[in-house]
N, C-alpha and C positions, 0 to 999 in steps of 0.2 A: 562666341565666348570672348567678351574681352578679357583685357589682361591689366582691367583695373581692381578694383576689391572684389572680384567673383573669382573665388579661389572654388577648386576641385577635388577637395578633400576627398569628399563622401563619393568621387567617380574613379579614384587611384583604383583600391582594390580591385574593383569588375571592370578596369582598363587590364589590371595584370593578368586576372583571370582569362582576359579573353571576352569577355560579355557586353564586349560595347561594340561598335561598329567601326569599320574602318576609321574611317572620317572622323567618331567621337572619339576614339583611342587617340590618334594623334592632335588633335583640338586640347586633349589633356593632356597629353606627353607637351606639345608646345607649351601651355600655360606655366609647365611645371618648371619648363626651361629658362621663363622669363621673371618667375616670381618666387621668390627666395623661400618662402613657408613651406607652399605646396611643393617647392622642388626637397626640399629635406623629407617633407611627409614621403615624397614619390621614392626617395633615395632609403628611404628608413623599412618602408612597407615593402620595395624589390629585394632588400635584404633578408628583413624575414621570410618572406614569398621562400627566396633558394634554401635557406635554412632549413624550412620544414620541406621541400621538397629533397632536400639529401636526405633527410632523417625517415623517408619513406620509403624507405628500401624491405618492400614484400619479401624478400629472401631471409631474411635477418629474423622475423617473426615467425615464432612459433606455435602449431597449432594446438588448441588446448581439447580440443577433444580427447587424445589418447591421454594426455595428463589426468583427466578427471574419470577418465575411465576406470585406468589403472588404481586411481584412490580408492573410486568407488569397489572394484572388484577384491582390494585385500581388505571392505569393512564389511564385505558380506559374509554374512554367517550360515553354517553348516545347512542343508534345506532339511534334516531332521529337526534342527529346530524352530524354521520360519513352519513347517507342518504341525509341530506341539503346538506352536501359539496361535496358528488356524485352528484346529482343533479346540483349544483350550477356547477359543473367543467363540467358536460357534456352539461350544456346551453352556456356558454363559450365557450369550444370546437364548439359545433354545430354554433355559430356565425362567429366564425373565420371561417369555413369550407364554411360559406353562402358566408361572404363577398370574401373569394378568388373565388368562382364560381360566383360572382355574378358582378368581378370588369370588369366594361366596359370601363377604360381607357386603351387611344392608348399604346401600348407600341412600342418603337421606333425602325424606322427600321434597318437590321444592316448597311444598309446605312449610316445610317445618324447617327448612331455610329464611324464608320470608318473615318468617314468626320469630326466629334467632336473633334478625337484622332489624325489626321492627321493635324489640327488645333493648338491643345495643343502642339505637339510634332513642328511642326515648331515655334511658340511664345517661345518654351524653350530654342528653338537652335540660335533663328537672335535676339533672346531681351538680352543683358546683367542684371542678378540681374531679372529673370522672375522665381518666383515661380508656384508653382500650386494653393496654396492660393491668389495672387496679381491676376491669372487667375479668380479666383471661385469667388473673392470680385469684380472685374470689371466686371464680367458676372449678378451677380446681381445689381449690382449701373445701367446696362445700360438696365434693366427690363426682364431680360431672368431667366429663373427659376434656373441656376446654375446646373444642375445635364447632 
């Protein structure tokens, strides 16, 4: 490494870390020693290095499981009432599940789907200004259920 314009910015940090090799570590510790930039970077970056190293002190930190426990334990409610609204949801359930087994209207055949679409689809094309609305409102003004 010379110690002319090949500065070592980008090798400071993972020098401080530890992540370079003997030899690279002080080839950048020296650079930083001789070149006024990289030594302010190196003097700037071991500064913050200790800084966040005092501020990591594990003892001081609190662990949040029992915090959120605790919340959680005084928002829960009575178990007579989480058992109403199982109850309450699977008689619901169970109603819905009656009426689709139990629904005995026709449903249409694809006949007479084909024949609906083949209807709509010519009124779109020989009507000028024919929406599918001005269809669906004429189909109920002339007593037909629209669908």
């Amino acid at each position: 490494m010379s110690q002319g314009n090949d500065h070592v910015e980008e090798k400071i940090l993972p020098c401080l870390d530890g992540e370079l090799s003997p030899a690279e570590a002080e080839a950048v510790r020296a650079h930083c020693r001789t070149c006024e930039a990289c030594g302010q970077a190196y003097a700037d970056m071991e500064a913050l290095v200790g800084r966040l190293d005092a501020d990591r002190d594990t003892a001081a930190c609190t662990p949040l499981w029992p915090l959120i426990s605790e919340r959680l334990a005084s928002r829960r409610e009575p178990i007579f009432r989480l058992r109403f609204s199982l109850a309450a949801g699977a008689a619901a359930l169970a109603g819905l599940f009656a009426g689709i087994l139990l629904d005995t209207s026709p449903s249409p055949s694809p006949t007479w789907q084909q024949e609906t679409w083949t209807e709509v689809g010519t009124l779109l094309t020989e009507q000028p200004n024919t929406t599918l609305d001005s269809i669906y409102l004429s189909a109920i003004e002339n007593g037909e259920n629209g669908s």
